[in-house]
C-alpha distance (Angstrom), angle and dihedral (degrees) to the residues before:
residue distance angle dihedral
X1 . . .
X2 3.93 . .
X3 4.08 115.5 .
X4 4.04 107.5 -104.0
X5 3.82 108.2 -107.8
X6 3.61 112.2 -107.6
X7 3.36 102.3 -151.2
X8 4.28 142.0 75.7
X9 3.70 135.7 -176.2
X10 4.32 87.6 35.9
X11 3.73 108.1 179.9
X12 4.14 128.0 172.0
X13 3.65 121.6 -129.6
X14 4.09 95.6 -172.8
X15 4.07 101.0 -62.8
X16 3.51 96.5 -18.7
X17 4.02 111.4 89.8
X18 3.87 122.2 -161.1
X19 3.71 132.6 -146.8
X20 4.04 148.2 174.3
X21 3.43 113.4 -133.2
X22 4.25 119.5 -111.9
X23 3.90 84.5 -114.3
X24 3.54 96.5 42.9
X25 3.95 94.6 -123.1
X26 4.19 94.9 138.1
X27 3.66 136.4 -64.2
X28 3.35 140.6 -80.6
X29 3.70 134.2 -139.4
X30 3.89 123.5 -152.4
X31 3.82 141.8 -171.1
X32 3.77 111.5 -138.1
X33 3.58 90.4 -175.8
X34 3.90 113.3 115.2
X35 3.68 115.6 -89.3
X36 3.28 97.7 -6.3
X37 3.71 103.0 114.0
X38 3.96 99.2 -167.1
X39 3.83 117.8 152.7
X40 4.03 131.6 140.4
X41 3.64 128.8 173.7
X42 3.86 118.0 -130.2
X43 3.78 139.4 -175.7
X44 3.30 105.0 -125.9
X45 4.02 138.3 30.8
X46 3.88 91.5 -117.5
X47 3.55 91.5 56.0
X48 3.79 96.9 57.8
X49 3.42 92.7 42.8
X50 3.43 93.9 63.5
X51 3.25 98.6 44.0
X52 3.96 96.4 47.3
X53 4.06 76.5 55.4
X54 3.42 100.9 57.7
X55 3.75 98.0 32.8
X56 3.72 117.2 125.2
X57 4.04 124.5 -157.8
X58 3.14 110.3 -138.3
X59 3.46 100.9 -165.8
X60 4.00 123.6 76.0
């Protein structure tokens, strides 16, 4: 049986996908890029989208 997806409200902000928690605690940001491994937790939507905005991989 598949694990239930945790997240709502996912958006993409180039390889950097956004979500809101199940429990609505915060969001998180991730890179989807491969390798790169990036992901922070933040309180509010605005914050992650700015940060999914400036984020940099930097692997190539």
């Amino acid at each position: 049986m598949p694990a239930r997806d945790s997240f709502h409200s996912v958006m993409r902000i180039g390889p950097v996908q956004i979500g809101t928690h199940r429990d609505r605690t915060g969001r998180t940001a991730v890179c989807t890029a491969d390798r790169c491994g990036w992901s922070a937790d933040y309180s509010s939507r605005i914050a992650a989208q700015l940060a999914a905005r400036t984020h940099r991989c930097t692997v190539r």
